[in-house]
C-alpha positions as semicolon CSV with decimal commas, in nm:
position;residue;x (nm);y (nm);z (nm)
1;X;-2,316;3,542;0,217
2;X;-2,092;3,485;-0,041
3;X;-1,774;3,653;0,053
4;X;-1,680;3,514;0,425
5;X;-1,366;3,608;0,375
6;X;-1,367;3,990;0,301
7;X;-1,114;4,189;0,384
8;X;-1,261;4,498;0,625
9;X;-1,017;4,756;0,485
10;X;-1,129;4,762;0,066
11;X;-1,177;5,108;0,028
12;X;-1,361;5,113;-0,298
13;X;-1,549;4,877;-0,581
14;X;-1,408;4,945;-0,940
15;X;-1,617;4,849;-1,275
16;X;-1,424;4,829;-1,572
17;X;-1,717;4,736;-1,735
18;X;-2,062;4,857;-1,770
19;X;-2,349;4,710;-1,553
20;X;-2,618;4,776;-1,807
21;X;-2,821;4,506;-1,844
22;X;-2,579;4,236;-1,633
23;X;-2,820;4,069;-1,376
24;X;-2,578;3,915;-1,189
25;X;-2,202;3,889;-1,138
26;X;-1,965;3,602;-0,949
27;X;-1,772;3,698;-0,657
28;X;-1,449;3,549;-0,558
29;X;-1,175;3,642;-0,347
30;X;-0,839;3,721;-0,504
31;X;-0,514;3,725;-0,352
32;X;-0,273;4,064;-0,519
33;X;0,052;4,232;-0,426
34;X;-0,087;4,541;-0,488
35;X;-0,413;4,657;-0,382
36;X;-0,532;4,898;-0,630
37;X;-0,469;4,702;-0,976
38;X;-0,695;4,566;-1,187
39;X;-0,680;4,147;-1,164
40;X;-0,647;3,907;-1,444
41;X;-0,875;3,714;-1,524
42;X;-0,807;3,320;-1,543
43;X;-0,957;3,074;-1,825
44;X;-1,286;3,146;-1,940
45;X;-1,329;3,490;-1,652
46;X;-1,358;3,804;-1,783
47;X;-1,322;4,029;-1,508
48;X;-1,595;4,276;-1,456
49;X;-1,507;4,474;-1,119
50;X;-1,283;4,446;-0,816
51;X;-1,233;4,603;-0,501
52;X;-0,904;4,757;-0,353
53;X;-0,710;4,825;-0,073
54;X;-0,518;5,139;0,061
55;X;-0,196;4,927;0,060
56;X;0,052;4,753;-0,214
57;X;0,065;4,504;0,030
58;X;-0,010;4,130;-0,042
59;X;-0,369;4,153;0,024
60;X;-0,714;3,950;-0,004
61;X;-0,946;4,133;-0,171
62;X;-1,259;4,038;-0,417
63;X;-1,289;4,021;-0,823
64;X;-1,612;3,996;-1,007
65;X;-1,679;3,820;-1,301
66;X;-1,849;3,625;-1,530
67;X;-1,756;3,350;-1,773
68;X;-1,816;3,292;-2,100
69;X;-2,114;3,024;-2,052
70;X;-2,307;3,290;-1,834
71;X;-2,662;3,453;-1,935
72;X;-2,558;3,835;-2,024
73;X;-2,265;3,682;-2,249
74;X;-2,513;3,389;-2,377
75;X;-2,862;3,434;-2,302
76;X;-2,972;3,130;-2,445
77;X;-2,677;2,900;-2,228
78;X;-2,705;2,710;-1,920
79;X;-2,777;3,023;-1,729
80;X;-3,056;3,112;-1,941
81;X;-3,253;3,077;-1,607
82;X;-3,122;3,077;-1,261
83;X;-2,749;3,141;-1,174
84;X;-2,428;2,971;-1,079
85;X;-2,424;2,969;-0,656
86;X;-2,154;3,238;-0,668
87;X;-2,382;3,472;-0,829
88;X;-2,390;3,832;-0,674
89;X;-2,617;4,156;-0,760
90;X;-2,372;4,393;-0,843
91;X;-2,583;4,662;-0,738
92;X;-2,549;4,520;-0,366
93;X;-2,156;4,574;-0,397
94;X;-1,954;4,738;-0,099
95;X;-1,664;4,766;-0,023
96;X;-1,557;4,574;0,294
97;X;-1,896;4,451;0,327
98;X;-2,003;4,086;0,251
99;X;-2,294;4,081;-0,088
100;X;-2,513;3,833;-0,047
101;X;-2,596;3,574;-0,230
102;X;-2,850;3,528;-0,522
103;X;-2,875;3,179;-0,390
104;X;-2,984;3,269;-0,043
């Protein structure tokens, strides 16, 4: 399971961007001081989803993305085949529940 650290009270899993066609997604957890806005991304991450939390407190919560280098972005790259380890079905998404792993 990717996410060991998930935090039991997300509410809900937002996608600002369409799944169509997206095979997989990477999970990572996310610090915020509010729970319901969207995260930035850092670098080379464009965010995809996220989930939230009923407070604006500082919270852990998760953000998916992908990265520039990844297979629906550049389906000839690295990730032409296989997937990076943090590589999540976004279908399996739930809030407050740990996705597992394409790896596992």
């Amino acid at each position: 399971m990717i996410g060991s650290r998930i935090n039991p009270a997300e509410i809900d899993v937002v996608w600002v961007r369409p799944l169509d066609g997206v095979q997989y997604v990477r999970e990572s957890n996310t610090y915020s001081d509010s729970g319901t806005a969207q995260p930035l991304g850092r670098g080379d991450q464009i965010v995809w989803g996220y989930t939230t939390v009923p407070s604006d407190d500082y919270a852990t919560r998760r953000v998916f993305y992908l990265r520039l280098h990844d297979r629906f972005l550049q389906p000839d790259g690295i990730y032409a085949e296989g997937h990076p380890a943090e590589a999540v079905d976004p279908r399996q998404v739930v809030a407050g529940e740990p996705t597992p792993s394409l790896s596992e």
